[in-house]
N, C-alpha and C positions, 0 to 999 in steps of 0.2 A: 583678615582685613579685606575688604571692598577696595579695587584700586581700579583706575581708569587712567591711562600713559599716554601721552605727546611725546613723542621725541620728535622735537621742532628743529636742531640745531645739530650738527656736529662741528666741534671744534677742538684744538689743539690745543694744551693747558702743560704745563711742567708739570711732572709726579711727587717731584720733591720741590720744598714752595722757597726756591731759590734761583734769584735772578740768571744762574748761571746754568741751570739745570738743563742738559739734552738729552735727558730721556722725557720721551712724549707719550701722550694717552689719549684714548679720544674720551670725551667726556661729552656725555648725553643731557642735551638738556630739555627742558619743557614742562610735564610733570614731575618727572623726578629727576636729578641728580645721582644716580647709581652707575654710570655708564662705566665700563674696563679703565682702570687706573684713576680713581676717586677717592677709594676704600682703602680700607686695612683689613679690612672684614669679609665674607661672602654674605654677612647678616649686618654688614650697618650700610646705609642709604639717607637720603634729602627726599623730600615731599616739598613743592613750591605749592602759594597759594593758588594757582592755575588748577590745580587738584581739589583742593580743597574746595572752591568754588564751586566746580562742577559734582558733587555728590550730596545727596540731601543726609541729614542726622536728626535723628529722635531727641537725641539730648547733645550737647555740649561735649559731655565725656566721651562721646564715638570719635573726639579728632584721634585719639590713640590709636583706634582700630585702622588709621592712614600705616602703621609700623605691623607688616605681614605676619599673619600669625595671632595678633592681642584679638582679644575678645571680650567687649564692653557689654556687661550689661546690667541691671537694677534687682536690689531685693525690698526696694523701700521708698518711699516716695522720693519725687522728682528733686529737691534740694537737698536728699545727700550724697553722699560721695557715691561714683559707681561703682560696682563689682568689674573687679579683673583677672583676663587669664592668659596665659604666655608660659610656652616650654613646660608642660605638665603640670604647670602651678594655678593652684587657685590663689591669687593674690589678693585675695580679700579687696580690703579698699587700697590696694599699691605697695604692701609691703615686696620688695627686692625688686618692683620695677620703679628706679625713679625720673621724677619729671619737673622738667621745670618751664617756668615762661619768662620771658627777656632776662634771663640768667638768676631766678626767684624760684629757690624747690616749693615744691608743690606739696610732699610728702611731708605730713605733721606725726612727728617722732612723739613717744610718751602725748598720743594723745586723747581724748575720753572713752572715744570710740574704740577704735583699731589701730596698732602699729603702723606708721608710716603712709596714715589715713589722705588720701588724695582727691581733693574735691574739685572740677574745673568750673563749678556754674560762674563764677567769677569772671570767665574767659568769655573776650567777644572773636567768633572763627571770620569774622570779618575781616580784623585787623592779624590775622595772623600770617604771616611773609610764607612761613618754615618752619616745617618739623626736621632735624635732622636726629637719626634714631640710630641706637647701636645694642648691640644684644650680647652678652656675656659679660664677663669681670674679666674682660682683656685690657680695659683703657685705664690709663695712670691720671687722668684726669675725674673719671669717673669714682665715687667713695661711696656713700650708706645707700642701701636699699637697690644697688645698680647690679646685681649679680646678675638677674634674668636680662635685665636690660633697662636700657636708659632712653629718654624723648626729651629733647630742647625745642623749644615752639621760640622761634623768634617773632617780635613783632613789627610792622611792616612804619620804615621812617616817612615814608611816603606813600600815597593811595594815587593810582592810576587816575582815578574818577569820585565823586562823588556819591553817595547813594542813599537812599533813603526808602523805607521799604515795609510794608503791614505782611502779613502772614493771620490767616485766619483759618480754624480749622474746628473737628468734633471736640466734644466735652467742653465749650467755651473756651479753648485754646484760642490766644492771638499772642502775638511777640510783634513790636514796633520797634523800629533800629534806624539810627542814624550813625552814620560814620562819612568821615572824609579827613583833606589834608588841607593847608593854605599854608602860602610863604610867612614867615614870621622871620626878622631881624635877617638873621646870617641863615637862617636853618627853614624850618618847617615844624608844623603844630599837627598835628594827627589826632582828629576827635573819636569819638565812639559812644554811644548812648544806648539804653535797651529797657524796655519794657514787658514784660512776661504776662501769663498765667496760663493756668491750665488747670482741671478739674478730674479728666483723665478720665477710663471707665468705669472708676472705680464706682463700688455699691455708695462707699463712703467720701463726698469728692475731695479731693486731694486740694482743692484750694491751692495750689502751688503759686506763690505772688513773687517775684524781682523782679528789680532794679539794679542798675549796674551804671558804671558812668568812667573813662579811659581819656587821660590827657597826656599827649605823648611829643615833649619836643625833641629835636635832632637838628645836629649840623654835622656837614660834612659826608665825604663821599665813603667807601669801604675801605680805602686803607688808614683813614683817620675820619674817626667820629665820634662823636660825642652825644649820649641821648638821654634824657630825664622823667619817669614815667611816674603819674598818679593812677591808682585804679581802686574805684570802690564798689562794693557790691551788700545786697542786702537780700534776703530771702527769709521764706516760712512756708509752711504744710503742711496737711496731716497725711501722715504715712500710710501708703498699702504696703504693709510687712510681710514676710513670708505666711502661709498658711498650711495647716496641718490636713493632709488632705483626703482623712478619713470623715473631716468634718463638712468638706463638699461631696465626699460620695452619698452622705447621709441624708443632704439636704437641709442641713443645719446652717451653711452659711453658700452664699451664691461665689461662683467660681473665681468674684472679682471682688469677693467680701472681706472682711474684717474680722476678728475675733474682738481687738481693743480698738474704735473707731478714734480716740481720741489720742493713739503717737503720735506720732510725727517729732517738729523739728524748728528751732531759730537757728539761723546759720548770719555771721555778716564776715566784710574782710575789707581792712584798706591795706594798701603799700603805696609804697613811695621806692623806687629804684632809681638807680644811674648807672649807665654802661661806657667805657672808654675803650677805642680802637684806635692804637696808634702805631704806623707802618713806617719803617725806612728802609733801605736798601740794603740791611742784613740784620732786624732786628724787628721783632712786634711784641707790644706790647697787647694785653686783651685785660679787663680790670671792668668788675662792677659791684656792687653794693647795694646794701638794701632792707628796708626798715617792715615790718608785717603787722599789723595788729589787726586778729581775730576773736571769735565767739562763737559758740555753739549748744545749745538746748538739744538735746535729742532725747524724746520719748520713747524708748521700746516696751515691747512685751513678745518673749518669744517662747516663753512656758505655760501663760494664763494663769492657772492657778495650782501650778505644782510646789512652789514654796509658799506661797498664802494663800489659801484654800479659801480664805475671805474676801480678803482685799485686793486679793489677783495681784500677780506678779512686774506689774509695772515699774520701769525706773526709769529716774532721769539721769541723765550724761551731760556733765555741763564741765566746761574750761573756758578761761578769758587767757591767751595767749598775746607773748609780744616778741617778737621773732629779730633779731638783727644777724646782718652776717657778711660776705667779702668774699670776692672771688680773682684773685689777681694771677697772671701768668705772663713768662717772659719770656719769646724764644730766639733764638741765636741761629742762623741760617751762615754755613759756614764751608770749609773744604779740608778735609785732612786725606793730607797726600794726594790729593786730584778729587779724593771722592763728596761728594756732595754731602752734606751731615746737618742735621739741625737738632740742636738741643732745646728742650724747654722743662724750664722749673717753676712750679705753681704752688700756690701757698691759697687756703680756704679754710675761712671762721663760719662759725654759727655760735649762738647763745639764745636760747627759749628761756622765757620766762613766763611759768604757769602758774595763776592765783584769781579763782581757784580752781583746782582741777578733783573732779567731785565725782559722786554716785551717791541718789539718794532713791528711797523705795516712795513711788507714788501709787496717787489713785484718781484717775483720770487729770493726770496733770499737776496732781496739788500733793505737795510731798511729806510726807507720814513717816519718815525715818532717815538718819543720815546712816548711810552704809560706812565711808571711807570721805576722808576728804582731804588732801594734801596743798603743799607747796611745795613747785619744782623746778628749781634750778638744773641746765643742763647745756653747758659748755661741750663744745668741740673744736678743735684742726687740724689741718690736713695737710701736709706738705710731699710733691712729687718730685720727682726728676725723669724725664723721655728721651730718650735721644733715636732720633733716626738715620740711618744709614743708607744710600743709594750704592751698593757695591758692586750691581755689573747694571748696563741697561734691564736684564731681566730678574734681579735681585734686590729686594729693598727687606728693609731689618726694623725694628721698632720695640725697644726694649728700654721698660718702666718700671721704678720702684716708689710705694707710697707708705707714707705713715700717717696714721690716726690718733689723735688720742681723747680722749673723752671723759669728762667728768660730769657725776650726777650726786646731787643734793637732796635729799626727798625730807621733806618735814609734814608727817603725817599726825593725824588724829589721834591714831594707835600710835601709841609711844613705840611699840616695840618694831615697826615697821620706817621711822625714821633711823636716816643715813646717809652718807655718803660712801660712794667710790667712784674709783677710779680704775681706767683698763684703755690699754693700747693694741695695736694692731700693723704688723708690717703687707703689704700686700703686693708681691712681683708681678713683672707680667710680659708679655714677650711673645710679640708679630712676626709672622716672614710672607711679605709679598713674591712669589714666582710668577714670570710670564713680562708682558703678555706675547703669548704664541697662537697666531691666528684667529685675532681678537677674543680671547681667552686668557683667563687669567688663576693663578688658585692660590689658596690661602693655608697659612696653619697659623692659630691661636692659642695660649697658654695665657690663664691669670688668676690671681687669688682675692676676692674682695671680702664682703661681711657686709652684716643688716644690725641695726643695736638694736636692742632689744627697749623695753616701757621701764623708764627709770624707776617705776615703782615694785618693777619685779626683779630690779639689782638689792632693793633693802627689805627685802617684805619679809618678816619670819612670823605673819600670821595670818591665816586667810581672812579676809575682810567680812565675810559673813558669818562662817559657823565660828573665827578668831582659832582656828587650828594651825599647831604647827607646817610648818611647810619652808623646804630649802631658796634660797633665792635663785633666779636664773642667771646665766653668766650676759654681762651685759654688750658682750660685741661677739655675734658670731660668724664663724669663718666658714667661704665657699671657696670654691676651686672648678674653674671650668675649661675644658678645651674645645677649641671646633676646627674641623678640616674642611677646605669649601672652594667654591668656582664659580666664577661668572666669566658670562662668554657672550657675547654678539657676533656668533659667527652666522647667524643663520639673516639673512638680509630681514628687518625691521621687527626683531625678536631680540629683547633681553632677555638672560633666562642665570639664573644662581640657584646653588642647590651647597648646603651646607648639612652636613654632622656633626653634631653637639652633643656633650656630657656636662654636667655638672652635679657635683658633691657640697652637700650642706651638713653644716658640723649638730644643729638644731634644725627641726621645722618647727614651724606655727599652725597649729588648727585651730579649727573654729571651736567653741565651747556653747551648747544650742543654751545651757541655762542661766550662764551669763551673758551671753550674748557678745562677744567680745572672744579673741584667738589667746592661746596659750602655746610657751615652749615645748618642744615634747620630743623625738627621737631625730636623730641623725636621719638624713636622707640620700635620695642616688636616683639624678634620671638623664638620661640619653633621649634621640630623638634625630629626626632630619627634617630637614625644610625644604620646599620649593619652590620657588618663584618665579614669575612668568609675567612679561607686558610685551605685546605685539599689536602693530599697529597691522592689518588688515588692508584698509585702504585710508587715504588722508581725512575720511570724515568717520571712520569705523576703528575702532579702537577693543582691543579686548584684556584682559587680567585674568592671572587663575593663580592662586597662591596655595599650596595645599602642605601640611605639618604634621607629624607624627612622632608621639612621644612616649615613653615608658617611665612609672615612677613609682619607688619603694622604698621604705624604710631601712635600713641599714642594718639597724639593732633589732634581733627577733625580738619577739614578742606574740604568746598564744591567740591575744585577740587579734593578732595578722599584723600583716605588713605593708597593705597595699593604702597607699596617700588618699583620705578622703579630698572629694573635689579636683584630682588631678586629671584632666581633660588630655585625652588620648588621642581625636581624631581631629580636626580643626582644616576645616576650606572654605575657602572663599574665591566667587567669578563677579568679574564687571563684565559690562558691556559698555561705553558711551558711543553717543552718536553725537556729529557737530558740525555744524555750518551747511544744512540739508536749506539753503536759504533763512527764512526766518526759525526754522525749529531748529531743535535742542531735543536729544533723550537720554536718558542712562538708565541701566538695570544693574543690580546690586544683588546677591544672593550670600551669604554666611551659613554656615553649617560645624559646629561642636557637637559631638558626638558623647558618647555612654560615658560615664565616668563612676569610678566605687561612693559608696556614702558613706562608709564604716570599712574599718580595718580588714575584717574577713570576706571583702567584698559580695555577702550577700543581698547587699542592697545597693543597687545600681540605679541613676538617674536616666531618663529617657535622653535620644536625640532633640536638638533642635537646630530645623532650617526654618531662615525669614527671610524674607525678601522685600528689599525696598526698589520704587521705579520714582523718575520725574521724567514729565516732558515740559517743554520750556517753548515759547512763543515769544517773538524779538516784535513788538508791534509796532516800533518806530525806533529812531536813534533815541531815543527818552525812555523809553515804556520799557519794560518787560512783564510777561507773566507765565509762571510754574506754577504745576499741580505737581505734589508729591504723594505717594503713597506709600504709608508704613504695614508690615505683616499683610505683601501685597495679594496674597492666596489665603488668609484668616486661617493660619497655620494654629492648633490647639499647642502649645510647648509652654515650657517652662524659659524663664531665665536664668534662676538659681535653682537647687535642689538640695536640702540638709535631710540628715534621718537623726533624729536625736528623742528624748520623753518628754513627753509634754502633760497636762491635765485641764480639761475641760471641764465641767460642773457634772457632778454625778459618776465619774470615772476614777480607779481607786486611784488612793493614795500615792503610791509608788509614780504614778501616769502611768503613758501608754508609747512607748517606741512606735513613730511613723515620720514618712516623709511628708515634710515643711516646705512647703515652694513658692517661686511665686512666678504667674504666668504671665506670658509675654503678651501685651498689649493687643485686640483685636485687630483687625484691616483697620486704616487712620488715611484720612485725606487730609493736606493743608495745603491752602491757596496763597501764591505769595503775590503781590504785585508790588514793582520795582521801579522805582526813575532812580535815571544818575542826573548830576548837574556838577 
């Protein structure tokens, strides 16, 4: 992650969140919220929108890369979901990292795409307050896809100011944005609006077109509020998919080319949510809910013409989803025997309803075969219990127990692949804050979580193309992870945490190049450390350096090897901002992911990629503003994904041809924004 810190503020806050509480911390505020005695964690932290503001993003889905260490980037055009990576994992499109916005997951379970598929074009970074982000399967609040870690984006009840704002840039790129707040009745109204496109470098242009639109009432302050939010969103384009890149050395297709110019993707999404905060003098309540209806067409081709040597290997990807679900928690802030304690028990639904949830074989769009096509029902909940203990000033305790249980319904095409089951999961978990001693603090972590796996592969006993036998996958699998860690401000206007992490997975997930789409496959095992770093320099100079390193293997041998394709080993990232130099503004942004295997024997390894993004900003009155941003600010050659899998092209034999698939990272990009508030 790219980070830029203020700490504007020190102040004095109770450790444990009880009126009577005298153990103190100093808590840092500004950019971020991480400051000595906040945490439970040396790897969870708060990002305010003050951060968010000041760094520019290529897409929507970089607010993740705000949580140190993730690494955002695209194998396909700009409306769909982005690729992710965190703690050795390739997380495809978000499987075991999950995310939500004003308390609404983000991660679509059983669905066409990829497990646990997370798409944010939805999201306006305008209106977003807060990310507050945690990493491991330590939290009893935390349930499916949070093993690696978990992002809460809250959204902001109130806007400072108004704004209204064009951005124009290369490839016919512009986004026009309105956002603001006004008094309404008891409370406040929070709007948000957005206008897209973009074309992009590609040979073939990506046409990328949304619309988005956010109405958001609230009343009341932070210990009692009440908030209600609409948000809709629409999109389309045709995709720049991975490319096989024996066929750009050849001169067959240009380095920003196409093989099938005609994938791409309809994507749309409405909700409807409500959130309840209700505080008294030793009890809160936290309670929200929430309704989803989505859709999605997605076009690929990532073989061309290895299983239709005719028709080429196109398919579409299509589900109409309708999502409901509840997130209610109660906690008890209390004293046994002098010592300060608070309990909290939470209770969380979900229920998907998917019809239809398909795969059919097309050709340039227009569909020539039904592969599979189901109906899925898929129930879940989740009940916790936490309790916290404050046992000396320099001792606090935090020990959680969670159950899941989950049911899946699958009424398939193929007879013999409709089913139902059912499968539960217990998951402990258990904190211990030490310190703080000379503004220094350290942690040890213990928890057990799970990812569930695509309800179609709880009942499948046939594979959907060749209709060959084959076992089902278990449908809730179990992680286990520990971390030892420290944060410390001893050093004047320098935060700095540094965490140890393991985590064990009972299944992983890879990618599969000729369906396009991840599969279960062996037990895993990766360790790693983290570092993070924000210092402030002088009040207008600010710098970040966040840097990670991890190890990841299979568990079960296996001759074709052991080592995790996609699992990202070396991951840094440095800011720079500059601010209040009179009317300018600057920031500098660099990220760096390093080598990683593409196949089991590690003989085929992907290259490095460093990019770097800059803006300088210009204040040209109390009204005006204007920023130039620049993306891949040095026109770095790199990749942003990298697969090695067979593919065939016309004239190439039958069997195909093993090589690496990628797709490269966007060249140098300028966009101009100008801004008034009102």
């Amino acid at each position: 992650m790219i980070v830029s810190s203020i700490v504007a503020l020190a102040a004095v806050v109770p450790l444990v969140a009880s009126e009577s509480t005298v153990v103190e911390a100093v808590e840092v505020r500004g950019h971020y919220d991480n400051g000595v005695g906040t945490s439970g964690a040396a790897s969870q932290g708060s990002v305010t929108a003050a951060l968010i503001a000041n760094r520019p993003a290529l897409r929507p889905g970089e607010l993740l890369e705000f949580v140190p260490g993730v690494i955002v980037t695209q194998h396909s055009g700009d409306g769909k979901a982005n690729q992710y990576f965190l703690r050795g994992f390739n997380l495809d499109h978000g499987t075991d990292f999950a995310t939500f916005v004003d308390g609404m997951p983000v991660n679509m379970r059983t669905h066409a795409h990829g497990q646990g598929y997370t798409d944010l074009n939805f999201l306006l970074p305008e209106l977003v307050d807060r990310i507050n982000y945690k990493k491991g399967p330590y939290y009893a609040d935390e349930g499916d896809f949070a093993s690696a870690g978990a992002a809460h984006m809250g959204l902001a009840n109130k806007l400072k100011e108004n704004t209204a704002s064009v951005t124009v840039g290369e490839h016919q790129y512009y986004r026009a944005n309105l956002t603001g707040s006004t008094p309404l009745g008891e409370g406040n109204l929070v709007y948000g609006a957005e206008l897209g496109h973009n074309n992009g470098p590609w040979t073939n242009r990506e046409a990328f077109h949304k619309s988005l639109g956010v109405l958001r009432y609230s009343q009341g302050g932070s210990d009692n509020q009440f908030s209600i939010t609409g948000m809709a969103y629409k999109g389309g384009w045709y995709a720049s998919n991975q490319i096989p890149l024996r066929a750009v050395q050849s001169g067959e297709i240009d380095p920003y080319g196409a093989i099938d110019a005609t994938d791409g993707g309809i994507t749309s999404r409405y909700s409807l949510s409500a959130t309840l905060r209700k505080r008294s003098s030793d009890t809160l309540l936290q309670a929200n809910a929430y309704v989803v209806q989505s859709s999605l067409d997605l076009y690929n081709d990532f073989t061309y013409f290895l299983d239709d040597p005719v028709n080429g290997d196109q398919s579409r990807q299509t589900e109409k989803r309708r999502m409901t679900g509840f997130d209610v928690a109660h906690t008890w802030f209390s004293k046994w025997g002098g010592l300060d304690v608070n309990n909290k028990v939470g209770v969380q639904g979900r229920y998907d309803y998917l019809s239809p949830l398909a795969l059919y074989s097309t050709v340039k769009r227009q569909i020539t075969g039904t592969i599979t096509e189901s109906k899925v029902k898929e129930a879940s909940a989740g009940v916790y219990f936490e309790n916290t203990v404050q046992w000396r000033e320099w001792l606090r305790t935090t020990a959680g127990l969670r159950y899941d249980r989950y049911r899946f319904d699958v009424s398939s095409n193929i007879a013999e692949n409709t089913g139902k089951v059912s499968d539960g999961v217990t998951s402990p978990k258990i904190s211990m804050v030490l310190g703080p001693w000379a503004k220094t603090e350290f942690f040890l972590n213990y928890g057990e979580g799970f990812h569930s796996n695509d309800a179609r592969g709880t009942t499948v006993h046939l594979t959907p193309k060749e209709r060959e036998p084959i076992d089902p996958v278990t449908p809730l699998v179990k992680t286990r992870g520990a971390e030892l860690g420290m944060r410390t401000e001893f050093v004047p206007g320098l935060q700095s945490s540094i965490a140890l992490w393991k985590l064990r997975s009972a299944s992983e997930l890879v990618f599969s190049g000729d369906a396009g789409d991840t599969a279960a496959s062996r037990g895993s095992y990766r360790s790693g450390i983290e570092w993070n770093n924000h210092y402030i320099a002088a009040p207008w100079l600010l710098f970040d350096l966040d840097l990670a390193y991890s190890r990841a293997h299979y568990t079960e041998h296996d001759e074709a090897g052991d080592y995790i394709p996609g699992a990202v080993g070396k991951v840094a990232s440095f800011g720079a901002t500059i601010a209040d130099i009179g009317p300018w503004s600057g920031a500098f942004q660099m990220r760096y992911f390093g080598p990683r295997p593409l196949i089991e024997d590690n003989s085929q390894r992907s290259a490095t990629t460093a990019i770097a993004y800059a803006r300088i900003g210009y204040k040209i009155d109390r009204r005006w503003t204007v920023s130039l941003d620049a993306f891949n600010l040095f026109d770095r050659k790199a990749s942003d994904v990298d697969y090695y899998y067979p593919s065939r092209l016309p004239g190439e034999p039958a069997e195909g041809v093993n090589d690496i698939h990628y797709h490269p990272v966007e060249p140098r990009t300028f966009r101009l924004t100008l801004k008034a508030t009102f």
